[in-house]
PQR file with spaces between the fields and no chain letter, atoms N, CA, C, O and H, PARSE charges and radii, in Angstrom:
ATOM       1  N    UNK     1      -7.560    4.321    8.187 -0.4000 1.5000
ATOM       2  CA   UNK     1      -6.218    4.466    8.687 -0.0000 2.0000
ATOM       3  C    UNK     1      -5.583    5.673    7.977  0.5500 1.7000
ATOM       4  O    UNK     1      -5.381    5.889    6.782 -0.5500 1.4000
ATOM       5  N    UNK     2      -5.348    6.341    9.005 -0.4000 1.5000
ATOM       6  CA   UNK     2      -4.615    7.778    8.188 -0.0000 2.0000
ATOM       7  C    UNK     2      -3.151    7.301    7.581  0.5500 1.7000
ATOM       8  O    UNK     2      -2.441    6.477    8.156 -0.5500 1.4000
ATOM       9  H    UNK     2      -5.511    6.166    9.976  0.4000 1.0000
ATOM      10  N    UNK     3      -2.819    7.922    6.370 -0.4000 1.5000
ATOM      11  CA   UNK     3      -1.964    7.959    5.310 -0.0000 2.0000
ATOM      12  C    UNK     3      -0.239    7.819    6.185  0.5500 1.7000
ATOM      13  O    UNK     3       0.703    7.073    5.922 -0.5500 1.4000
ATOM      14  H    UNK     3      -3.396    8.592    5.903  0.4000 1.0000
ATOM      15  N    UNK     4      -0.419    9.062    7.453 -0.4000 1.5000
ATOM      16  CA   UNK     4       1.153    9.230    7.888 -0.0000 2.0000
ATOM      17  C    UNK     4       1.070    7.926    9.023  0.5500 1.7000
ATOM      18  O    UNK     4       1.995    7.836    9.831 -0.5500 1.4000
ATOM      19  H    UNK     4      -1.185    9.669    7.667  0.4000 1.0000
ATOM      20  N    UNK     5       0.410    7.333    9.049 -0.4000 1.5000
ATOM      21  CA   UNK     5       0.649    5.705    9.810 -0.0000 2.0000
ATOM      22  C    UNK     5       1.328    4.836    9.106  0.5500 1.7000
ATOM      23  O    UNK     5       1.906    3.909    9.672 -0.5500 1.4000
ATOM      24  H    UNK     5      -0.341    7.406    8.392  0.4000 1.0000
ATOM      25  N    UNK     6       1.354    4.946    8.180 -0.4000 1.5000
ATOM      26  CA   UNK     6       1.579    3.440    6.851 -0.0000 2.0000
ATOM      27  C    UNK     6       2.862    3.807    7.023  0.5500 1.7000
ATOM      28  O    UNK     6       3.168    4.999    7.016 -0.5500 1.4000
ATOM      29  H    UNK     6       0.884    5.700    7.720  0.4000 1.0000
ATOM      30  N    UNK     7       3.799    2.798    7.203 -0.4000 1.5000
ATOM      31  CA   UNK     7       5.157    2.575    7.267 -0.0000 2.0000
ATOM      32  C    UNK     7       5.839    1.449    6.138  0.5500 1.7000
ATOM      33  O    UNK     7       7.034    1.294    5.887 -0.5500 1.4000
ATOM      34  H    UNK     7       3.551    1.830    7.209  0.4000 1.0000
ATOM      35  N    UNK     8       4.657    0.723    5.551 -0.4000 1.5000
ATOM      36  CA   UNK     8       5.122   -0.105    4.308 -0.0000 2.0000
ATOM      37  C    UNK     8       4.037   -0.525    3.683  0.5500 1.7000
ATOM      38  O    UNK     8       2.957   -0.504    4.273 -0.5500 1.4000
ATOM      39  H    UNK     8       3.686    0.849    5.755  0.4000 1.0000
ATOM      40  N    UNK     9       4.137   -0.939    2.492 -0.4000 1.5000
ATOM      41  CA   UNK     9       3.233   -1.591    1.656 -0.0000 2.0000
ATOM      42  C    UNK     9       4.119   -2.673    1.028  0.5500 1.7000
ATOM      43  O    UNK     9       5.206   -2.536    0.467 -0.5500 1.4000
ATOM      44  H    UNK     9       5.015   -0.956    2.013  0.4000 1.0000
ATOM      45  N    UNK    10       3.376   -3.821    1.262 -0.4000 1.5000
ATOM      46  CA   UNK    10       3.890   -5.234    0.423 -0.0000 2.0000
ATOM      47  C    UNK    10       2.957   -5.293   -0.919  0.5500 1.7000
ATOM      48  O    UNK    10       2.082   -4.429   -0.972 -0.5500 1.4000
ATOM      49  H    UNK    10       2.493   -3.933    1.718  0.4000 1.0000
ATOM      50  N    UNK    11       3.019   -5.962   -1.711 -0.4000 1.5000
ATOM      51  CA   UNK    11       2.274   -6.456   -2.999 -0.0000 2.0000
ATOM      52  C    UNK    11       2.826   -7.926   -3.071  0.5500 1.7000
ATOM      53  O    UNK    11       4.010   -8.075   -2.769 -0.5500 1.4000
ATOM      54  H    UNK    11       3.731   -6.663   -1.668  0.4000 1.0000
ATOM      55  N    UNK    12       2.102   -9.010   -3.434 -0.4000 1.5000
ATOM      56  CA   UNK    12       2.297  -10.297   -3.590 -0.0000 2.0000
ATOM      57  C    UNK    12       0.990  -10.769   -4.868  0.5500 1.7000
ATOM      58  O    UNK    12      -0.201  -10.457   -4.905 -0.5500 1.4000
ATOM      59  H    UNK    12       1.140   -8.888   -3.679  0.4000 1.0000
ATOM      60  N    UNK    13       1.776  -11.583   -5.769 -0.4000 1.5000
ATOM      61  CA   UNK    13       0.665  -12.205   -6.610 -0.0000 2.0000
ATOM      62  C    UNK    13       1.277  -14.065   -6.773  0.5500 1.7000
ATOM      63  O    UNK    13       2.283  -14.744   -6.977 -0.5500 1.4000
ATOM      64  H    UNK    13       2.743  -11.836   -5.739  0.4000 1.0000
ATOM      65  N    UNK    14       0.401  -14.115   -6.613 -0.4000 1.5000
ATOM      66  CA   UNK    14       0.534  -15.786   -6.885 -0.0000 2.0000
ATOM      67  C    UNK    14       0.254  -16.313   -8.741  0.5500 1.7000
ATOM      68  O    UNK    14       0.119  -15.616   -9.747 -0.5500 1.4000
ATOM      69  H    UNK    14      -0.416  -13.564   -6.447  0.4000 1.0000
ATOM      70  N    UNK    15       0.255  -17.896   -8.541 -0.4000 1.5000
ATOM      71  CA   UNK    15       0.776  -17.803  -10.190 -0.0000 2.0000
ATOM      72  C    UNK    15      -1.193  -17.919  -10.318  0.5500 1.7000
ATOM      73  O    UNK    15      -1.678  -17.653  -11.418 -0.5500 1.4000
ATOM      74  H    UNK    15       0.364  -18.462   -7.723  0.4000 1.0000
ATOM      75  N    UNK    16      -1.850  -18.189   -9.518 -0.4000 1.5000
ATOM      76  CA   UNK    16      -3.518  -17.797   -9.843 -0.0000 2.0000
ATOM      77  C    UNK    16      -3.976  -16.850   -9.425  0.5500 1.7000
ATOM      78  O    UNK    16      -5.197  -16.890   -9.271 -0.5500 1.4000
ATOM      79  H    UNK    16      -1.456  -18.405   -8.624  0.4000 1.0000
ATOM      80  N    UNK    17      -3.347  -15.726   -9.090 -0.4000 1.5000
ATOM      81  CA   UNK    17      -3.546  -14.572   -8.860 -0.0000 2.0000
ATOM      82  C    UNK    17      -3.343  -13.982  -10.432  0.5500 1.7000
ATOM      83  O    UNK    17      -4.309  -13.489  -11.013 -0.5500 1.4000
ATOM      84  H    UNK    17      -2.356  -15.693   -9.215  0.4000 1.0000
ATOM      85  N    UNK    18      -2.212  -14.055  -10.982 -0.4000 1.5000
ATOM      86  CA   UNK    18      -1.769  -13.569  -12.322 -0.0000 2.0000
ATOM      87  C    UNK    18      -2.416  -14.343  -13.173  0.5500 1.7000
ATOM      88  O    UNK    18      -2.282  -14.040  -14.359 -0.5500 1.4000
ATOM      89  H    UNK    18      -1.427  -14.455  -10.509  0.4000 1.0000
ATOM      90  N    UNK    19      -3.387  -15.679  -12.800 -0.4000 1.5000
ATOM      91  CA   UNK    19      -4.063  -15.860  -13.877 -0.0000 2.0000
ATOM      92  C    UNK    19      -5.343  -15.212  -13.952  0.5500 1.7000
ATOM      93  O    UNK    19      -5.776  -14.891  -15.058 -0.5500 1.4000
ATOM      94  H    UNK    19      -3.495  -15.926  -11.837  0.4000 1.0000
ATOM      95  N    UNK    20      -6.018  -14.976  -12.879 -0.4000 1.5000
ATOM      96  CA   UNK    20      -6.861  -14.366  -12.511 -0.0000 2.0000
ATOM      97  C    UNK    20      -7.301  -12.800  -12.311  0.5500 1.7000
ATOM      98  O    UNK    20      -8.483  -12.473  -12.417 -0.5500 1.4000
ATOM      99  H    UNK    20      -5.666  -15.238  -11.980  0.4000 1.0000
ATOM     100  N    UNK    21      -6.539  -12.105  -12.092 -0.4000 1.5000
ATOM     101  CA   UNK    21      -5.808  -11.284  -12.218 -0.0000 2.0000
ATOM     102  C    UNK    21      -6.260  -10.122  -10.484  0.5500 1.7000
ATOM     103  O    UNK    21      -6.667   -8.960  -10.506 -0.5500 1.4000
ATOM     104  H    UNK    21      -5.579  -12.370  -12.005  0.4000 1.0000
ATOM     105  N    UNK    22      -6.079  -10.700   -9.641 -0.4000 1.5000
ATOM     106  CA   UNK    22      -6.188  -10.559   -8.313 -0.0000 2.0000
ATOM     107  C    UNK    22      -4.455  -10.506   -7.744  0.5500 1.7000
ATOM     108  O    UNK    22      -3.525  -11.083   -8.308 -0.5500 1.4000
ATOM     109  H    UNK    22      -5.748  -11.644   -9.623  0.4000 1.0000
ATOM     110  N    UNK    23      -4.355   -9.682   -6.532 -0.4000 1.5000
ATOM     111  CA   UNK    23      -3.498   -9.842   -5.805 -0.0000 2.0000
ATOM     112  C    UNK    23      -3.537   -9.555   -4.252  0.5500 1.7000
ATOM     113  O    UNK    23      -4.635   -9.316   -3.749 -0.5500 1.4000
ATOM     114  H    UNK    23      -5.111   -9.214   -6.074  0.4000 1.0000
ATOM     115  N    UNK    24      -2.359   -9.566   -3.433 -0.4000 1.5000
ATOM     116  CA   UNK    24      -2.368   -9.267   -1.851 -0.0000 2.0000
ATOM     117  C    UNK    24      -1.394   -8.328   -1.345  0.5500 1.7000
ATOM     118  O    UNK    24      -0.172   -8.403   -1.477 -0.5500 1.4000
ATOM     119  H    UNK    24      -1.468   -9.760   -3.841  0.4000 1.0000
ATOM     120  N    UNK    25      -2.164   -7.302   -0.661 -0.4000 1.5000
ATOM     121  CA   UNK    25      -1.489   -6.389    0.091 -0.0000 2.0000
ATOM     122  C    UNK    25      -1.318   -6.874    1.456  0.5500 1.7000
ATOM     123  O    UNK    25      -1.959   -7.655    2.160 -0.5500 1.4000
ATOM     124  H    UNK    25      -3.156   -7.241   -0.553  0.4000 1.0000
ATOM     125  N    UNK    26      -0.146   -6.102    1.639 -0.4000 1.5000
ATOM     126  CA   UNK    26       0.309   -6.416    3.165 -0.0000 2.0000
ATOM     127  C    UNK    26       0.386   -4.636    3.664  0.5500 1.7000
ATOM     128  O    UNK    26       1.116   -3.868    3.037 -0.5500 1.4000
ATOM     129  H    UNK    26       0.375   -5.468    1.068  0.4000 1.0000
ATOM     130  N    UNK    27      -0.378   -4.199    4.733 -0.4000 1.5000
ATOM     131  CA   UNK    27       0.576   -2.894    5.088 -0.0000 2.0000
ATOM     132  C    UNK    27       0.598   -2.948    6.697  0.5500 1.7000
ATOM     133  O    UNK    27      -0.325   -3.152    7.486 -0.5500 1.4000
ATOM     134  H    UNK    27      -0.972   -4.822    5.243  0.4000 1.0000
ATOM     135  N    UNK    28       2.073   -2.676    6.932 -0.4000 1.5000
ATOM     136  CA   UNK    28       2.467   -2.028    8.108 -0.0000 2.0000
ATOM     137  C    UNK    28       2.364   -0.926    8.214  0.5500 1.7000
ATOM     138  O    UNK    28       2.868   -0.147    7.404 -0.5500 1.4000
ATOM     139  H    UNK    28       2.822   -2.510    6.291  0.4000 1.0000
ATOM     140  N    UNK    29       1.652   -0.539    9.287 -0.4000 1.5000
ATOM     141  CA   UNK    29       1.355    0.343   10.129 -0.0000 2.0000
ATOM     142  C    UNK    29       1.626    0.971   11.636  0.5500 1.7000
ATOM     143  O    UNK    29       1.223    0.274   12.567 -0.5500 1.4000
ATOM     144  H    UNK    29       1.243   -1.172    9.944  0.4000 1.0000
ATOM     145  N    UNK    30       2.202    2.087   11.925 -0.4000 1.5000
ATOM     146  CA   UNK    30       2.864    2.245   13.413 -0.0000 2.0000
ATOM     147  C    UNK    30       2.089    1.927   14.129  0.5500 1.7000
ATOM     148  O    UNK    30       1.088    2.633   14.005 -0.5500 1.4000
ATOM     149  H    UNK    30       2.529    2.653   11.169  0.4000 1.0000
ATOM     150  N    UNK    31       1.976    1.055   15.007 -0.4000 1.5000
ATOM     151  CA   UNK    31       1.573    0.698   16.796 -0.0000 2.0000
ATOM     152  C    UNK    31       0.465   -0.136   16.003  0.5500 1.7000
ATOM     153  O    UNK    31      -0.642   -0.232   16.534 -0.5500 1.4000
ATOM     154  H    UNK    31       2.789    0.481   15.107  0.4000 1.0000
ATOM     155  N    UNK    32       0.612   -0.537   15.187 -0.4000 1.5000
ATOM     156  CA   UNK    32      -0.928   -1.809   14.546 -0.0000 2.0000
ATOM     157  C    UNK    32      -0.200   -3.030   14.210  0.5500 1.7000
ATOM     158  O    UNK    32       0.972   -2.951   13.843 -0.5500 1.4000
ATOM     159  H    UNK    32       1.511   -0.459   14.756  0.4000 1.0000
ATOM     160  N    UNK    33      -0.766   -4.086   14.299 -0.4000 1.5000
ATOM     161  CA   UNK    33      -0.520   -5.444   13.514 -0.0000 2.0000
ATOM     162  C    UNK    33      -0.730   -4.863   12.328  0.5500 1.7000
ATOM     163  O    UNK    33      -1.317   -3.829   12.011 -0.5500 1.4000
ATOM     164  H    UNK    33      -1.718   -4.150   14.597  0.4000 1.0000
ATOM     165  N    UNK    34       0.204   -6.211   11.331 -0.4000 1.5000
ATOM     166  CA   UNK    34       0.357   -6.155   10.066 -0.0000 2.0000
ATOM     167  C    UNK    34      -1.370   -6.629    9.364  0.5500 1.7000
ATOM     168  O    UNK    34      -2.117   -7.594    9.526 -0.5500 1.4000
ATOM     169  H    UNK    34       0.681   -7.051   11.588  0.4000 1.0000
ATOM     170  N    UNK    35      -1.432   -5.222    8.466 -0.4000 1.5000
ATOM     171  CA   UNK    35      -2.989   -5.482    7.926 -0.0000 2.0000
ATOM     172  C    UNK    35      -2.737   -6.571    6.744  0.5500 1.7000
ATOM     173  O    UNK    35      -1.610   -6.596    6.249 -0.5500 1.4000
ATOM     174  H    UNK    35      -0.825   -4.438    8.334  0.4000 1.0000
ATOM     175  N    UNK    36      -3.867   -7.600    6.198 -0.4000 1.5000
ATOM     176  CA   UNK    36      -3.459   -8.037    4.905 -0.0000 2.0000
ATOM     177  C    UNK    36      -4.291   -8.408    4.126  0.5500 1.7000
ATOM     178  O    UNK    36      -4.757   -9.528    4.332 -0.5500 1.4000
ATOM     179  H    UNK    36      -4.782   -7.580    6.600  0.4000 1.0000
ATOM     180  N    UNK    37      -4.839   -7.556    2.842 -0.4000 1.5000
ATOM     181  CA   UNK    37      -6.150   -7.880    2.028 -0.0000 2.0000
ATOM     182  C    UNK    37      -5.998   -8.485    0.916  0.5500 1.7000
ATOM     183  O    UNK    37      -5.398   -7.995   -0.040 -0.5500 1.4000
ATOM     184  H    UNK    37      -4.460   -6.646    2.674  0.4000 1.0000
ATOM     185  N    UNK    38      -6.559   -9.679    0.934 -0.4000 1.5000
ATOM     186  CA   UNK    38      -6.795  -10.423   -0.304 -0.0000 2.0000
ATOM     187  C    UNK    38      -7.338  -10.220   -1.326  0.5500 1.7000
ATOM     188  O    UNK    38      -8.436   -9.719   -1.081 -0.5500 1.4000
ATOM     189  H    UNK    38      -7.047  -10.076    1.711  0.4000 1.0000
ATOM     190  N    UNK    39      -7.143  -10.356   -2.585 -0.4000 1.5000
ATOM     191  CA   UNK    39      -7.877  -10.754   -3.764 -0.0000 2.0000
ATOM     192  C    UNK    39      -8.572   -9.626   -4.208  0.5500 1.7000
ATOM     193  O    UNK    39      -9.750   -9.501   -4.541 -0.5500 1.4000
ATOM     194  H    UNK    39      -6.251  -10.763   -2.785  0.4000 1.0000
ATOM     195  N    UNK    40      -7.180   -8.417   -4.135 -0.4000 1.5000
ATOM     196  CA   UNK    40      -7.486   -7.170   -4.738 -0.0000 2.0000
ATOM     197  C    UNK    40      -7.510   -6.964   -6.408  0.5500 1.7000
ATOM     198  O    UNK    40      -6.742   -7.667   -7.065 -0.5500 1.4000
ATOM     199  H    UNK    40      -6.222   -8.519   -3.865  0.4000 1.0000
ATOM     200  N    UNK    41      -8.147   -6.265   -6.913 -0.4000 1.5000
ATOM     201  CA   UNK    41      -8.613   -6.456   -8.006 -0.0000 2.0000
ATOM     202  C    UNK    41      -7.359   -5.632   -8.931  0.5500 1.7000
ATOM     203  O    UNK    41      -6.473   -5.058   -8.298 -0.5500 1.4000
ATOM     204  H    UNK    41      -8.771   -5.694   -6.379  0.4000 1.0000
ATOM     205  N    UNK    42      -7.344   -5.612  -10.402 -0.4000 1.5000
ATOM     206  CA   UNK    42      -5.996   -4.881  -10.570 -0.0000 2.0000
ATOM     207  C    UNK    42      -4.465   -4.004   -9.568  0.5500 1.7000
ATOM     208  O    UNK    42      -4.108   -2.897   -9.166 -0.5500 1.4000
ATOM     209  H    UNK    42      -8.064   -6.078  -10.916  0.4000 1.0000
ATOM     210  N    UNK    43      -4.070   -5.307   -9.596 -0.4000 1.5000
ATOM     211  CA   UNK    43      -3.117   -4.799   -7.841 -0.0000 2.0000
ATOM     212  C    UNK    43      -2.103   -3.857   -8.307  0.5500 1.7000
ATOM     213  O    UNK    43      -1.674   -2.974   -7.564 -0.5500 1.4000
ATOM     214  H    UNK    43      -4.360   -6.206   -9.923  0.4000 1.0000
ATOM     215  N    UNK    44      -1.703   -4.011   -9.510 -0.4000 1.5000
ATOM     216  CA   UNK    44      -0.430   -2.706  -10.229 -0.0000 2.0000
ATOM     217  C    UNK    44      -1.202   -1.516   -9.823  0.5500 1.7000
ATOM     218  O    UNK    44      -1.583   -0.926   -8.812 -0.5500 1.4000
ATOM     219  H    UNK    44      -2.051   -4.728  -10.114  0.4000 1.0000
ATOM     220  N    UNK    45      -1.232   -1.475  -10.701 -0.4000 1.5000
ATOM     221  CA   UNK    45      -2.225   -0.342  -10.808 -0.0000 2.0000
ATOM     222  C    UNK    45      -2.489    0.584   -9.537  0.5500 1.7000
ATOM     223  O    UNK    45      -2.199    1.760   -9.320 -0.5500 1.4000
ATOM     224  H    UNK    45      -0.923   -1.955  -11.522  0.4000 1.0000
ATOM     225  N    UNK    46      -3.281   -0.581   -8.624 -0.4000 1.5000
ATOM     226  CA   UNK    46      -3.470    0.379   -7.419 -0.0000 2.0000
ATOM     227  C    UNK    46      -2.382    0.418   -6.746  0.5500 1.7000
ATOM     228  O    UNK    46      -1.860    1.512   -6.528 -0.5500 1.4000
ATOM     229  H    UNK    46      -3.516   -1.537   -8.801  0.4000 1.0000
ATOM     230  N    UNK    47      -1.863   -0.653   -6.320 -0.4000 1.5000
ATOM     231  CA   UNK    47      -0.334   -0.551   -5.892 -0.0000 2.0000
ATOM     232  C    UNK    47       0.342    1.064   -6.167  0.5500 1.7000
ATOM     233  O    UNK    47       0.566    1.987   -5.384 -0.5500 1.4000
ATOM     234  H    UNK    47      -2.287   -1.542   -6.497  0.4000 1.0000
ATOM     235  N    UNK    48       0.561    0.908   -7.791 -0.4000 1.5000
ATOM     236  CA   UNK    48       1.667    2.376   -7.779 -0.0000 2.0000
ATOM     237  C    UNK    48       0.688    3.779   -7.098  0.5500 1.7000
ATOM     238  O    UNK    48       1.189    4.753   -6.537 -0.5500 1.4000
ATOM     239  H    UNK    48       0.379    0.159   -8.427  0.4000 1.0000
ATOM     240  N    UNK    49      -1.021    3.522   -7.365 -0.4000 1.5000
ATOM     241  CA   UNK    49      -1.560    4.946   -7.073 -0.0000 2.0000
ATOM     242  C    UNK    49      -1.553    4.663   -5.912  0.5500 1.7000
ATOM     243  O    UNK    49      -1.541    5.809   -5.462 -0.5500 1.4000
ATOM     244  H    UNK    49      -1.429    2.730   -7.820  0.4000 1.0000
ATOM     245  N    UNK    50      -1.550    3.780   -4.714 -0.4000 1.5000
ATOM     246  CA   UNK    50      -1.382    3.835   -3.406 -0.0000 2.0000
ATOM     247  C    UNK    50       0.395    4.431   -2.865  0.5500 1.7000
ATOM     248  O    UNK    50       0.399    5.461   -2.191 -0.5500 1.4000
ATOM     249  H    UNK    50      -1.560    2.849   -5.080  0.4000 1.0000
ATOM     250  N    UNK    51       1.146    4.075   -3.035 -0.4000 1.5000
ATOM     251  CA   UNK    51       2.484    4.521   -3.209 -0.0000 2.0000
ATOM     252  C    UNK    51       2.703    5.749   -3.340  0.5500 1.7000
ATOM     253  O    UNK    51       3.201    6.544   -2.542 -0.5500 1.4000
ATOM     254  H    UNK    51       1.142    3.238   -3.582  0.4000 1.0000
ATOM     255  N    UNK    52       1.977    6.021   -5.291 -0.4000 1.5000
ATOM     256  CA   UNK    52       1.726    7.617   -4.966 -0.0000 2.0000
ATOM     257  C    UNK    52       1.608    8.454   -4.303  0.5500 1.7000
ATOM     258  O    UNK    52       2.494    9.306   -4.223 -0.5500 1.4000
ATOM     259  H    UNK    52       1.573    5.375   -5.939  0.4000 1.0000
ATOM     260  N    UNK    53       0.230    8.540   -3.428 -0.4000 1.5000
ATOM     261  CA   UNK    53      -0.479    8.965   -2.911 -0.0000 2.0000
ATOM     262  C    UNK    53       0.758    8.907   -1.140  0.5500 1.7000
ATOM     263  O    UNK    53       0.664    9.707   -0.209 -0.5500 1.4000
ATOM     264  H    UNK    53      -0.489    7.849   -3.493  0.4000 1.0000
ATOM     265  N    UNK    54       1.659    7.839   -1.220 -0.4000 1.5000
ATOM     266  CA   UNK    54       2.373    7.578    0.623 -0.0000 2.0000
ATOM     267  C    UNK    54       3.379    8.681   -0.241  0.5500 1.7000
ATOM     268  O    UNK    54       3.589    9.727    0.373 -0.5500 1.4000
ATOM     269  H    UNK    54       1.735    7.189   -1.976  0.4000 1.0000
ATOM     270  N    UNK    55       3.887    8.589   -1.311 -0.4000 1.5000
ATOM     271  CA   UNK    55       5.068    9.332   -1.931 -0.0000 2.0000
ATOM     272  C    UNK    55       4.809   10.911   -1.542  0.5500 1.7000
ATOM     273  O    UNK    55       5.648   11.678   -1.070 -0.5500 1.4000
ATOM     274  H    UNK    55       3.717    7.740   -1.811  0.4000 1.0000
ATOM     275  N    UNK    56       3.558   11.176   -1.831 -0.4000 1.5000
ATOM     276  CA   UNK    56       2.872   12.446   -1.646 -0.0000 2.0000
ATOM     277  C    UNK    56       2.926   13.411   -0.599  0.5500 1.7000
ATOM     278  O    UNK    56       3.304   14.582   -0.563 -0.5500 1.4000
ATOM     279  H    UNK    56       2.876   10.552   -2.214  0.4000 1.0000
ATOM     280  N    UNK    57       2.174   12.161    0.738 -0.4000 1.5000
ATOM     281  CA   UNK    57       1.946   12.457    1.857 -0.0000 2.0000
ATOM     282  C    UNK    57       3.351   12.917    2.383  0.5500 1.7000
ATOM     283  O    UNK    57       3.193   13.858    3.160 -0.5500 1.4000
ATOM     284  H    UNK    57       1.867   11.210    0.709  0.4000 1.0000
ATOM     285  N    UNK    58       4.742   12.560    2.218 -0.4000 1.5000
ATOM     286  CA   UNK    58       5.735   12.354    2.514 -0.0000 2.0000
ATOM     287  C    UNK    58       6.712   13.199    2.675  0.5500 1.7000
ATOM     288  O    UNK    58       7.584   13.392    3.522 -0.5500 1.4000
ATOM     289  H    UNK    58       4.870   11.795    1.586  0.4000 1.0000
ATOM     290  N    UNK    59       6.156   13.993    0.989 -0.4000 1.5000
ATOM     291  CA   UNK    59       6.661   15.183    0.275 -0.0000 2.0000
ATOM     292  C    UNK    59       6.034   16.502    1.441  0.5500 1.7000
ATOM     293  O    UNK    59       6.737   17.061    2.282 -0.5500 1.4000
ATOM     294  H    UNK    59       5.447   13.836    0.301  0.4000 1.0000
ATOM     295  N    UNK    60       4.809   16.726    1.237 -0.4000 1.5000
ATOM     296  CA   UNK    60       3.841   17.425    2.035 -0.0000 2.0000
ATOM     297  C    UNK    60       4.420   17.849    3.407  0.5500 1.7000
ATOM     298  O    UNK    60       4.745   18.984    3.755 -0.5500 1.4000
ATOM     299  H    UNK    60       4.237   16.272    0.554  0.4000 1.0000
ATOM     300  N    UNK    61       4.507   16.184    4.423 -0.4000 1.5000
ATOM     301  CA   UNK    61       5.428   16.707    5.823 -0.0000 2.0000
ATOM     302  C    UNK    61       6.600   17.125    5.731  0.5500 1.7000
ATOM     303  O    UNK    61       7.102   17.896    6.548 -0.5500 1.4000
ATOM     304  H    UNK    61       4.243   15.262    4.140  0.4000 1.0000
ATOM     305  N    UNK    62       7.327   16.549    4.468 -0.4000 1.5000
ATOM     306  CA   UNK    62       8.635   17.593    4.559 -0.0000 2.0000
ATOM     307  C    UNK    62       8.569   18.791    4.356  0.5500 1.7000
ATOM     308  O    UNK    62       9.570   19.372    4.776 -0.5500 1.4000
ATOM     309  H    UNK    62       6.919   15.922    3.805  0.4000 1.0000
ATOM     310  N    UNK    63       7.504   19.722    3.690 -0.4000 1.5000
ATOM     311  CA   UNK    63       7.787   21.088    2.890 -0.0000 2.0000
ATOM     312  C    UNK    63       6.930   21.672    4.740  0.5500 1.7000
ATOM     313  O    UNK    63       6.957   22.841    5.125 -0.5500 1.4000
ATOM     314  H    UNK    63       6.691   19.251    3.349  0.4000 1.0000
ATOM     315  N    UNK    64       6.428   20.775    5.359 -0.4000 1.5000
ATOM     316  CA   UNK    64       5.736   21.582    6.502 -0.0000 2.0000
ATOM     317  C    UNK    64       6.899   21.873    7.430  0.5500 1.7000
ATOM     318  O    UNK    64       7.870   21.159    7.680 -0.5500 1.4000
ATOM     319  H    UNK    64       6.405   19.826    5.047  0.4000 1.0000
ATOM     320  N    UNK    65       6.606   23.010    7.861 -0.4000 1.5000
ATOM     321  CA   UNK    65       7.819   23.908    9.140 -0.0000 2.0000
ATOM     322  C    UNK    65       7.902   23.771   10.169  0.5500 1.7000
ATOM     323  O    UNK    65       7.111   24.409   10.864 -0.5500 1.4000
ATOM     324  H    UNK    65       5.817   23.590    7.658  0.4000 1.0000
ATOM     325  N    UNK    66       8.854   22.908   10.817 -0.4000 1.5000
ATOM     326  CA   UNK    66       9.105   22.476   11.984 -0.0000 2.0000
ATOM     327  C    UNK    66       8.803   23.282   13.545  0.5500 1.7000
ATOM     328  O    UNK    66       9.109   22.723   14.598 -0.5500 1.4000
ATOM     329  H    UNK    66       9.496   22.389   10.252  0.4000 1.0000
């Protein structure tokens, strides 16, 4: 799924998720059902470098010339 589709990212951890140390993404995506992957492995972590990376993409189409 290309990067300028993603319209949100959820993060969810449960209290055995945080014991475990797993969590769940949710992402919306334009013209797609809501995707949702379980029992991702350090979810901070990737969470903020996924974010990053939408923060990025974001920056990029704005500096591009209409």
């Amino acid at each position: 799924m290309p990067l300028a589709n993603v319209k949100d990212l959820g993060f969810e951890r449960s209290a055995a998720g945080n014991l475990f140390g797993y969590g769940t993404f949710t992402i919306t995506a334009e013209g797609k059902p809501k995707i949702v992957i379980d029992y991702i492995p350090y979810p901070e972590q990737l969470y903020l470098e996924f974010v990053a990376l939408l923060n990025r993409n974001d920056r990029e189409d704005d500096d591009e010339p209409d």
